[in-house]
C-alpha positions in Angstrom: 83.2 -189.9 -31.4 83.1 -191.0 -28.3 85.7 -193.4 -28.5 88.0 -190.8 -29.5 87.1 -189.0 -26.3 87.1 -192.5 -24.2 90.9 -193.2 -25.8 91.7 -189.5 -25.4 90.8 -189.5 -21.7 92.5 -192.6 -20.9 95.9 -191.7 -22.5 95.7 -188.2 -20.5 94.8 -190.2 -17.1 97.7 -193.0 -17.6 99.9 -190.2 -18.9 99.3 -188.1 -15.6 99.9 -191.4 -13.2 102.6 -192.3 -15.0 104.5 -189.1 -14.5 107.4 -189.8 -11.8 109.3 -187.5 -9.5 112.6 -186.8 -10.4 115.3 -187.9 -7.5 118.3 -185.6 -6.5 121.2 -187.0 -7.2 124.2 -186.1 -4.9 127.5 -185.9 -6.2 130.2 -185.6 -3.3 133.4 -185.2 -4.6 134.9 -184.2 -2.0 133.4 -187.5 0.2 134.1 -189.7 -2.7 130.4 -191.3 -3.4 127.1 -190.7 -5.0 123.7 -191.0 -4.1 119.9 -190.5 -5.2 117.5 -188.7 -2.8 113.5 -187.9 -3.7 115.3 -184.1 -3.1 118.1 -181.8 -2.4 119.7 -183.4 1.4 120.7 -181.2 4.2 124.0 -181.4 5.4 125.8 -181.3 8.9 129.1 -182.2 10.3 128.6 -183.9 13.9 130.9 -184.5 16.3 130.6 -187.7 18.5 132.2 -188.8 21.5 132.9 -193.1 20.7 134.7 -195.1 23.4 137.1 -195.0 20.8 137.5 -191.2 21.2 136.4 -188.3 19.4 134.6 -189.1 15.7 133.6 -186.4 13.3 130.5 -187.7 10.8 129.8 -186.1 7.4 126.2 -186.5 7.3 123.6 -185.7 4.6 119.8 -185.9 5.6 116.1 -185.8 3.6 113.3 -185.5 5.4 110.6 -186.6 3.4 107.5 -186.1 5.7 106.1 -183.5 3.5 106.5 -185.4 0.4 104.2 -188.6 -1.5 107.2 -191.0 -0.2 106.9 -194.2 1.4 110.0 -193.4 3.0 110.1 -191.1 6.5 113.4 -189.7 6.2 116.7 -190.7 4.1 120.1 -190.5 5.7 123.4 -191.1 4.6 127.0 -190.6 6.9 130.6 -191.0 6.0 133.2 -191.0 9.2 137.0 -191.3 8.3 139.3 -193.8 11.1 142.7 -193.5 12.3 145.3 -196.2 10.5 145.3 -197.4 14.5 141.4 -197.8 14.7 141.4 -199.4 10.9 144.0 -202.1 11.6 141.6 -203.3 14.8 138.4 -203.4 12.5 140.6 -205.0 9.6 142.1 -207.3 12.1 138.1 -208.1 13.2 135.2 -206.4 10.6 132.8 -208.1 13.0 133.3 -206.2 15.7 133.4 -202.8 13.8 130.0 -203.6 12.7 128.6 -205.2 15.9 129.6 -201.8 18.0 128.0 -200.3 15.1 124.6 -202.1 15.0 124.6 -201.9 19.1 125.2 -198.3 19.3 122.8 -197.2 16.5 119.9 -199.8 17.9 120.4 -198.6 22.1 120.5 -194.7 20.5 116.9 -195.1 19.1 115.9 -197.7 22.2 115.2 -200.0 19.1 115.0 -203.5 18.6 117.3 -205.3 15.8 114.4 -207.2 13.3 117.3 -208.8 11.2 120.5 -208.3 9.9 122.4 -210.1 7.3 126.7 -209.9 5.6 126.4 -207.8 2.5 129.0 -205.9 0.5 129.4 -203.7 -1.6 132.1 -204.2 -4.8 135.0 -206.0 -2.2 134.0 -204.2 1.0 132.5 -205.6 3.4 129.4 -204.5 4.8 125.9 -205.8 7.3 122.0 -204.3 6.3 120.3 -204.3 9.2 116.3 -203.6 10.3 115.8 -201.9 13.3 112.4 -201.7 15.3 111.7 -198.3 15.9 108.9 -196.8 18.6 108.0 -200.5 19.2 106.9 -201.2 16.0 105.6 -198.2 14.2 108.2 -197.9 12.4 111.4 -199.8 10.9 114.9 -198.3 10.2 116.6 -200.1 7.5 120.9 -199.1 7.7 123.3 -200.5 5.4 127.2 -200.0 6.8 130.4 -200.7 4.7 133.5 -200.4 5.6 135.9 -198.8 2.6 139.4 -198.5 3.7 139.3 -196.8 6.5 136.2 -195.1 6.6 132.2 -196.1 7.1 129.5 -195.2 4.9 126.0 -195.6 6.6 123.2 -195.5 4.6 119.7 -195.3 5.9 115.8 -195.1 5.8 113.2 -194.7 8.1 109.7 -195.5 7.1 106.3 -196.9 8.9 105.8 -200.0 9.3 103.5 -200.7 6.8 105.4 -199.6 3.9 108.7 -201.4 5.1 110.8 -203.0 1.6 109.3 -200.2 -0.9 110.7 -199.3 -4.4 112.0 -195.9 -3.0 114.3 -197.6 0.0 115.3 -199.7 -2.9 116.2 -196.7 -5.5 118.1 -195.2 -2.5 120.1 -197.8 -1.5 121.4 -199.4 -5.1 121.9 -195.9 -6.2 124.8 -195.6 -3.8 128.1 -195.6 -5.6 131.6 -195.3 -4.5 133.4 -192.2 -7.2 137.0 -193.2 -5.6 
């Protein structure tokens, strides 16, 4: 008898930590890509004045403070170019993504950890760790460059808990629905 109970307890307890949270998955059709979240984004269009003029950004944000996550917030931006703008960072993919890692690093008076090429299907792309608030915490941002717009994908999380399953999830989740 009390086996039964000792098996019975531990199939309810491995049951219960086994359960998992169900991501959001966002469907934009109208931005052309996919992504999963821990839960439902917010989402905002800014407008930002670039040296190369004025830049509207789609952006979709999670802020997931209040939740069990290893992750801070999750943050994901699309921006459309001019055909003027795209032939210079065709022409030159480095320098579209050096502006982009300098700008993003002075705007959170970060410090770049590490970045490395990536891509994503034939695009080209850079993941980049960012030192936030002098170490407490690290911003991990993956940029591609699709025709001629930018997606920018991105996490924010403590220290500690840099490289987790959920900054994973989120970033191999992303798809492009073209």
């Amino acid at each position: 008898m009390k086996s039964r109970l000792l098996i019975l307890i531990s199939t309810i307890f491995f049951a219960a930590c086994s359960v998992k949270t169900e991501w959001y998955l966002l469907e934009s059709k109208e931005l052309g890509f996919e992504i999963s979240l821990p839960k439902q984004p917010k989402f905002v269009r800014q407008t930002s004045i670039l040296e190369t003029g004025k830049q509207d950004f789609d952006i979709y944000f999670c802020d997931s403070t209040t939740n069990s996550d290893d992750n801070l917030n999750y943050f994901i931006a699309r921006t459309e170019y001019s055909d003027t703008l795209m032939k210079l960072f065709q022409s030159n993919p480095d320098r579209f993504f050096e502006t982009s890692i300098q700008n993003s690093t002075e705007s959170v008076h970060g410090k770049i950890i590490s970045q490395k090429v990536i891509n994503y299907k034939n695009y080209p792309g850079r993941e980049v760790k960012i030192d936030f608030k002098n170490g407490e915490a690290v911003i991990t941002m993956r940029i591609y460059l699709v025709r001629n717009e930018a997606f920018i994908l991105q996490t924010i999380t403590h220290s500690t808990k840099d490289n987790n399953s959920s900054q994973t999830k989120f970033f191999e989740s992303f798809r492009l629905t073209e």
